[in-house]
VOMAR-924090 format. One record per residue (C-alpha): residue number from 1; residue in one letter; x, y, z. Coordinates in steps of 0.5 Angstrom, whole numbers, plus 500, padded with zeros to 3 digits. Layout:
% residues N
<NUM, 'A', <X, Y, Z>>
...
//
This chain:
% residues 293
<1, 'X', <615, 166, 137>>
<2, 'X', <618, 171, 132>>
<3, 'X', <617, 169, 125>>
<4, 'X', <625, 173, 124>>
<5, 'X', <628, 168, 129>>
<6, 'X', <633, 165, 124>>
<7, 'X', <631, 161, 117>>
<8, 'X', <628, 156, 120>>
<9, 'X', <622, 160, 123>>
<10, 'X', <620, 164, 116>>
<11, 'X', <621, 157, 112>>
<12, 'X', <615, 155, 116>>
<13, 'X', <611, 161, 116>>
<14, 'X', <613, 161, 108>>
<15, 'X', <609, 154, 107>>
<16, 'X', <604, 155, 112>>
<17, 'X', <602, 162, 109>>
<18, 'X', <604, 160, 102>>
<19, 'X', <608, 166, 101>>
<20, 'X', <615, 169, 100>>
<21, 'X', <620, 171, 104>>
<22, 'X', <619, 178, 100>>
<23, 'X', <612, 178, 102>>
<24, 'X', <613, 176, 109>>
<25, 'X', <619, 182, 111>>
<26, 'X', <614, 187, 107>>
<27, 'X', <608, 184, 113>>
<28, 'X', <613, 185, 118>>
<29, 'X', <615, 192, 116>>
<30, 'X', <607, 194, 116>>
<31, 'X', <607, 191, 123>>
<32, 'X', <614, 194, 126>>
<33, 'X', <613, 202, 122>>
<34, 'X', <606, 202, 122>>
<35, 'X', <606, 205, 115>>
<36, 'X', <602, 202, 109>>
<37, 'X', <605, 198, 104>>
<38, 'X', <604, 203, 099>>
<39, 'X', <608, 207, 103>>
<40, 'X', <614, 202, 105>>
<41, 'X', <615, 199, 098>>
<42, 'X', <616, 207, 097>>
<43, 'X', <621, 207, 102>>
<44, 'X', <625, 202, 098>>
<45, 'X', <624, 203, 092>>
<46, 'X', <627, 210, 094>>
<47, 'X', <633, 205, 095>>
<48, 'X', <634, 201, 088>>
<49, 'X', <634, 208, 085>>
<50, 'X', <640, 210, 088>>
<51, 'X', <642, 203, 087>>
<52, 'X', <641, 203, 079>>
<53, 'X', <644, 211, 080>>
<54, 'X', <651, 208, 084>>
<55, 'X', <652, 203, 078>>
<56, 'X', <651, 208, 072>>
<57, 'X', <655, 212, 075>>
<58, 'X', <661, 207, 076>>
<59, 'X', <660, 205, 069>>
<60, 'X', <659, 211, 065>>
<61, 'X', <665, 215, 069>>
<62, 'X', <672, 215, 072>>
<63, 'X', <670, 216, 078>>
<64, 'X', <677, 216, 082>>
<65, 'X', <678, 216, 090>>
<66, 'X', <682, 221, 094>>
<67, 'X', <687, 216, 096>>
<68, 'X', <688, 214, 089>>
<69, 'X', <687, 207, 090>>
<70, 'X', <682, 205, 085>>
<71, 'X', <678, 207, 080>>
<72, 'X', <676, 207, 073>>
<73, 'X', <677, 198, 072>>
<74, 'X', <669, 197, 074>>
<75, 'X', <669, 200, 067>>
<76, 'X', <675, 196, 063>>
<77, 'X', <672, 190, 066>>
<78, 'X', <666, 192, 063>>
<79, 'X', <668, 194, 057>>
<80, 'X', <671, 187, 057>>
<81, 'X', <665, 184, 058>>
<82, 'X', <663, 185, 051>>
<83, 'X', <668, 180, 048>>
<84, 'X', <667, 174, 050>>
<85, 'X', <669, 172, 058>>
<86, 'X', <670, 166, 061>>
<87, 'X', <666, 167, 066>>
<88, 'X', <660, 169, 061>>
<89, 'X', <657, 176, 060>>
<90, 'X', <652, 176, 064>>
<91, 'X', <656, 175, 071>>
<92, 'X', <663, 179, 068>>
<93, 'X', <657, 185, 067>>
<94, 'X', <655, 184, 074>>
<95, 'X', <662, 183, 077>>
<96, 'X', <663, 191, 073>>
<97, 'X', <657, 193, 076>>
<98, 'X', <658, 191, 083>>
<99, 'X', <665, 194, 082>>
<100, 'X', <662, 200, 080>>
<101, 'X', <658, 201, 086>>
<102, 'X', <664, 200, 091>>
<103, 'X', <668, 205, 087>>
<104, 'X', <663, 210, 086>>
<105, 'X', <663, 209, 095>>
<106, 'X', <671, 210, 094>>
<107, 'X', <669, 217, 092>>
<108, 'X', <665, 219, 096>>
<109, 'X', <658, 218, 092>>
<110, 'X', <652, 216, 094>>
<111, 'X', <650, 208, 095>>
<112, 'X', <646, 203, 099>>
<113, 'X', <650, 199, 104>>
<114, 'X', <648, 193, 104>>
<115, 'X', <648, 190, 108>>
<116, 'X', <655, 195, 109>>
<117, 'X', <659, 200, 105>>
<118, 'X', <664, 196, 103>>
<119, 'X', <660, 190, 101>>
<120, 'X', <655, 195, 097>>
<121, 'X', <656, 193, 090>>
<122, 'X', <654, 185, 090>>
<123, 'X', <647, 186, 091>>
<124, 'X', <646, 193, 087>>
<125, 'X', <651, 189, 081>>
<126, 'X', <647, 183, 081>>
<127, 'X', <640, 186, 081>>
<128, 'X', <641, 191, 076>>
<129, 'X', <645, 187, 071>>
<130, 'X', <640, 181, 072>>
<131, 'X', <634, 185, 072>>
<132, 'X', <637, 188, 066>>
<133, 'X', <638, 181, 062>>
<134, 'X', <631, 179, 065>>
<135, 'X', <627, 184, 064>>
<136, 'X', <625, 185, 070>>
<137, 'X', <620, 190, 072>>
<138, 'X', <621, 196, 078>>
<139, 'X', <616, 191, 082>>
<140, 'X', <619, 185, 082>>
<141, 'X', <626, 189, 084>>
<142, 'X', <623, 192, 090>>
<143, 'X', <622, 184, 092>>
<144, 'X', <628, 183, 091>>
<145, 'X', <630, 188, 096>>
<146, 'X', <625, 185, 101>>
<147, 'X', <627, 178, 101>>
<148, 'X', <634, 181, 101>>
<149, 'X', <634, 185, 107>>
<150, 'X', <630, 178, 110>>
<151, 'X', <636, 175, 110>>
<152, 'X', <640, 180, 111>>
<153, 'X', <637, 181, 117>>
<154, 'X', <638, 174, 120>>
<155, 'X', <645, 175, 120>>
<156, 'X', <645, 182, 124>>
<157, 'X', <640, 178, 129>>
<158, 'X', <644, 172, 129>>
<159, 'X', <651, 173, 127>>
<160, 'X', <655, 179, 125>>
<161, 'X', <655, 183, 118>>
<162, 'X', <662, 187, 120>>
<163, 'X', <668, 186, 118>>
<164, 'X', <671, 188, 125>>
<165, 'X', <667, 182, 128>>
<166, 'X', <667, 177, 123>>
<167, 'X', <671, 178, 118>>
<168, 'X', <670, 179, 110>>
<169, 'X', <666, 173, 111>>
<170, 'X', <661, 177, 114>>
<171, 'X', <661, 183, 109>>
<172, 'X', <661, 181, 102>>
<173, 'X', <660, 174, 104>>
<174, 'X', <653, 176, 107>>
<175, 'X', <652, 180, 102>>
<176, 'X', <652, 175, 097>>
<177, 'X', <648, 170, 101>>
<178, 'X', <642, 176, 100>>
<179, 'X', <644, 177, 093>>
<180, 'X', <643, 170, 092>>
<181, 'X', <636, 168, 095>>
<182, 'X', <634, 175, 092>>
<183, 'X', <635, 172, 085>>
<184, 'X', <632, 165, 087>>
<185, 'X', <625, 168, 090>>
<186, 'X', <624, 173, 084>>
<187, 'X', <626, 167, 079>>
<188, 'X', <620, 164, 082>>
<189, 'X', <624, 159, 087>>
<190, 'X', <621, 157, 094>>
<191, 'X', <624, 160, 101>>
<192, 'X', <627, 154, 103>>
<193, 'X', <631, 154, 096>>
<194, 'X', <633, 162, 098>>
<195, 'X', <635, 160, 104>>
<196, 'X', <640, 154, 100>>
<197, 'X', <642, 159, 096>>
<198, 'X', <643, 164, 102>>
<199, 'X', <648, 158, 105>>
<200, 'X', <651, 156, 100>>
<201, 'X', <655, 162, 098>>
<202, 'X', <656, 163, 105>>
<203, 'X', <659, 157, 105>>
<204, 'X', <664, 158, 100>>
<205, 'X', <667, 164, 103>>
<206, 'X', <668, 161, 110>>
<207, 'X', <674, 164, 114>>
<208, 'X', <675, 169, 109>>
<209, 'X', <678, 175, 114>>
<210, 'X', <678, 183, 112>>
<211, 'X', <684, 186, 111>>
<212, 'X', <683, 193, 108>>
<213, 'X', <690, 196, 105>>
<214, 'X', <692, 202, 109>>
<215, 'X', <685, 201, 113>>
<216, 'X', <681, 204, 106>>
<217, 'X', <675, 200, 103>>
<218, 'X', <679, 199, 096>>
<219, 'X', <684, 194, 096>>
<220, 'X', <681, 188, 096>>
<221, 'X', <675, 190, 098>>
<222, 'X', <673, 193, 091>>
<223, 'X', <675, 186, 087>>
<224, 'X', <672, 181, 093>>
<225, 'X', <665, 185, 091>>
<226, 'X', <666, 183, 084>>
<227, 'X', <666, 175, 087>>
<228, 'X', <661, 177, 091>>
<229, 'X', <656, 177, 085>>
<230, 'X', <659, 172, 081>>
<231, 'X', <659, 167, 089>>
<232, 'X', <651, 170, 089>>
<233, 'X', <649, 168, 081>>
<234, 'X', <652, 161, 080>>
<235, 'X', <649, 160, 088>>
<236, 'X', <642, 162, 086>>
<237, 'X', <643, 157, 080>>
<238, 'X', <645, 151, 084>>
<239, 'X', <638, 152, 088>>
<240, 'X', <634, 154, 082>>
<241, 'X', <637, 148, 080>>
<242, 'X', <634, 143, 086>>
<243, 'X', <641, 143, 089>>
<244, 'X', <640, 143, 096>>
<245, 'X', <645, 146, 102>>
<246, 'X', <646, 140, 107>>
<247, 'X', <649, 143, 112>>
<248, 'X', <641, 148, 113>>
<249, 'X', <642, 155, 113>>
<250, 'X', <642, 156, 121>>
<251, 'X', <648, 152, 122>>
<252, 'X', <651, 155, 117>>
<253, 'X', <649, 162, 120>>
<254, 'X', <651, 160, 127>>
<255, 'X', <659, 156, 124>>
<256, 'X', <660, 163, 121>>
<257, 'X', <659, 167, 128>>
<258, 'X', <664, 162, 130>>
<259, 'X', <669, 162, 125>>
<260, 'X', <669, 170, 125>>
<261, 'X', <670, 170, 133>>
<262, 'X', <675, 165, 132>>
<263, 'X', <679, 169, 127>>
<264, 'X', <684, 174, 130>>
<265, 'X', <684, 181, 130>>
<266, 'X', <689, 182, 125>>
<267, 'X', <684, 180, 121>>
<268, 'X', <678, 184, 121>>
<269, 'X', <679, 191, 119>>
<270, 'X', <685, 192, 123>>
<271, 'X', <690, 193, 117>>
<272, 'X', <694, 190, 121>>
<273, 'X', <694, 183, 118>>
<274, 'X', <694, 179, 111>>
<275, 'X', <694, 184, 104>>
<276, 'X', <695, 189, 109>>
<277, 'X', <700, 187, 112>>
<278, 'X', <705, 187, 106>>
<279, 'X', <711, 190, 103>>
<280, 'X', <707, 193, 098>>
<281, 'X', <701, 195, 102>>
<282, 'X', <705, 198, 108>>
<283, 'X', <709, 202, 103>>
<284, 'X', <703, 205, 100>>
<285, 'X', <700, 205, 107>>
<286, 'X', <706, 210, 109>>
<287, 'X', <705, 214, 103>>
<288, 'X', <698, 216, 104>>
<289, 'X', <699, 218, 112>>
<290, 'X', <706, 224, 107>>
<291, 'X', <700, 226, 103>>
<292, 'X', <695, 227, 110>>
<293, 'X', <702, 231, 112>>
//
């Protein structure tokens, strides 16, 4: 049986093996690359540095999109995040960050989906600020990345990771459910407490449909990342916390598939429903296509 069948299978090889999801998705990268694991933890590290650089980028600069929709407030947000914030400074930094990301995406620059573009910057935003604020070493962010992409896998094999298929839902939605194991796992939390993290913040955004404002991933797409991070840390406390999900991480998995198909067309990523559908959003939508001539 394939160990990455659905969370239920790597929990198991987890205990069994005395392991962490980090380590089993290295063991099975080795397997299917046959590269070294110097050389795969390589290739990822490659990733969290354009992560680190995606998130600088944003904050320190104006980095503004051609539509002209977004741009500049990851760094107001962060600025603000100096005072004192209702949602704390740690998660108002992450919240900036994971903004930065997406609008540096907006631009044009260069940033790791993750698991998609429009949902980028939760995980980018998440595992910097906090590796950041807990002095976390290159090494412990490349498991991160690891146990991130092991859950991020489950839902592309069993599930959806696209807008068009399954709604927001399935886009920041599963980026924040890989954020939050990530933070489990490297805080020394166990895979079952990863994959609890993982279903719980899927669960808080069930249903949550994709509607891109004249089709471009800003409005609201660039906002939900900033809820996406905030969904992934306090999800991560609840399971580090010794609170479980009870619905278990592959029904929760499953319901998601079902919501996002029960979902109508209009709500994923046409533009044709939703914000996108609004007077203001067909206003600015008709403004762009006279600026495309």
């Amino acid at each position: 049986m394939d160990v990455f069948e659905n969370g239920e299978s790597i929990r198991r090889y987890c205990l069994e093996n005395r392991i962490t999801i980090a380590e089993a998705m290295q063991r099975r990268e080795e397997y299917l690359s046959e590269q070294s694991r110097d050389e795969i933890r390589a290739e990822m590290y490659k990733n969290l540095v354009v992560m680190r650089d995606s998130v600088r980028k944003g904050l320190s600069e104006r980095v503004e999109s051609v539509s002209g929709l977004s741009g500049g407030e990851a760094m107001r947000l962060f600025r603000y995040a100096k005072l004192t914030p209702f949602s704390g400074t740690n998660a108002c930094r992450a919240a900036a960050a994971a903004m930065a990301v997406v609008e540096v995406n907006a631009s044009m620059g260069c940033i790791v989906a993750a698991p998609t573009a429009g949902a980028s910057g939760i995980l980018a935003g998440v595992l910097i600020e906090c590796g950041h604020e807990r002095g976390w070493t290159d090494e412990q962010l490349v498991d991160a990345l690891f146990t991130a992409g092991a859950v991020g896998l489950l839902f592309a094999k069993n599930a959806t990771i696209s807008g068009a298929g399954g709604g927001c839902q399935a886009e920041t939605g599963v980026a924040a459910a890989m954020a939050a194991a990530a933070l489990v796992e490297t805080s020394g939390g166990a895979a079952v407490q990863a994959l609890d993290a993982a279903a719980m913040a899927i669960k808080n955004v069930l249903g949550l449909i994709c509607d891109p404002v004249a089709g471009l991933v800003e409005c609201p797409c660039i906002k939900r990342n900033a809820l996406g991070a905030v969904n992934a840390m306090i999800c991560a406390d609840l399971a580090l916390a010794g609170v479980t999900s009870l619905i278990p991480f592959d029904e929760v998995v499953a319901t998601m598939l079902q919501v996002g198909q029960d979902i109508r067309p209009e709500y994923r990523e046409t533009a044709r429903g939703g914000l996108a559908a609004t007077p203001t959003a067909r206003k600015v939508t008709e403004r762009l296509h006279r600026m495309q001539g």
